[in-house]
N, C-alpha and C positions, 0 to 999 in steps of 0.2 A: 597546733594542729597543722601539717599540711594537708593542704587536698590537690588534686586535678579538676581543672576544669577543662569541661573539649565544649570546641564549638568553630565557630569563624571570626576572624578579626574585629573586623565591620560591621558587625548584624548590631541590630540596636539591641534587640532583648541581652544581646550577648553583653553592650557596654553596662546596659544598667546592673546585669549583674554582678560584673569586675567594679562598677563602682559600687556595690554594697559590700560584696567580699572587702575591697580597701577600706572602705570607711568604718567596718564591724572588725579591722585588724585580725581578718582570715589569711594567713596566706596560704599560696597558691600557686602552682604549674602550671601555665597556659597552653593546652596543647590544640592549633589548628587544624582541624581537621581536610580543612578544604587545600592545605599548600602539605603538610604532613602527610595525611594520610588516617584510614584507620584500617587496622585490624580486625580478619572475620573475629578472632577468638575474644575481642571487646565487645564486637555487637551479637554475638549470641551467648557472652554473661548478661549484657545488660538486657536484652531482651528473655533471655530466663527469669532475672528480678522484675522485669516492671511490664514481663510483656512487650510483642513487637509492634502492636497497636499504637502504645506511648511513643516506642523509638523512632517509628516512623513519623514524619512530617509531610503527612498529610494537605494539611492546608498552604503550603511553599507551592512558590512558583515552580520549581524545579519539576514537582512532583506533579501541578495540574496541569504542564506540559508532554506528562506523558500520553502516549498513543491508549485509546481504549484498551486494547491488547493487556499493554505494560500496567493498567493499572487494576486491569479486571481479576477476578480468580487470586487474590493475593492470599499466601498464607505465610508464616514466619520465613521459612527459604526463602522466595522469592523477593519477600522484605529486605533481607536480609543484603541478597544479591543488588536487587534498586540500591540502597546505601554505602554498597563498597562502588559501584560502578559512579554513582553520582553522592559524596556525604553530603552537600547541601541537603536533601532528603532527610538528613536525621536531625530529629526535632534538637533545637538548643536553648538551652546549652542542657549541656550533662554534666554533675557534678560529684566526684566522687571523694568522701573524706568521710576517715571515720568508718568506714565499714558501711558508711550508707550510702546511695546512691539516688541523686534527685537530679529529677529530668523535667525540663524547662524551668521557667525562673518565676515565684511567686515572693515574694519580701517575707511575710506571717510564716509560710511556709521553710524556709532558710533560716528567718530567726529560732523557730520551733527545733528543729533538726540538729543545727549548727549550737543551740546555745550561746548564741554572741548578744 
């Protein structure tokens, strides 16, 4: 199986994940999103599957740095728009194999999914 994972280098949720991917012999694409980039047409599939609620990262600094404004009245567009202007905001990691697609990182969860 390959999959992708997106997220950011450094983030810690992000290592413990890459270290479970290695140790259950998942491989894997690393895609960063914070030096790469991401694509609107990524974040409004994944936010069709799982919802923008999920995609957003809500509780990131990035995101309780915003102005009242930027965080008020949010619905999927403006979601959407927060995550291409800043992706720290999208929750991580995302991970897509398989035809599934799982966002943030839970171990039960990944073994379940993944069958590893």
């Amino acid at each position: 199986m390959q999959a992708r994972l997106y997220g950011i280098k450094n983030c810690d949720t992000m290592k413990k994940a890459r270290d479970w991917l290695d140790s259950h012999g998942v491989a894997y694409v690393f895609h960063d999103y914070k030096t790469t980039g991401i694509d609107r047409a990524h974040l409004e599939a994944w936010c069709r599957e799982a919802g923008w609620e999920t995609v957003l990262n809500r509780a990131g600094t990035t995101f309780k740095k915003l102005s009242d404004e930027d965080r008020g009245n949010l619905d999927q567009d403006k979601a959407i728009a927060l995550m291409l202007a800043q992706p720290s905001m999208i929750k991580r990691p995302v991970l897509e194999a398989d035809g599934k697609l799982l966002i943030g990182f839970k171990p039960d969860v990944y073994a379940a999914e993944l069958k590893a």
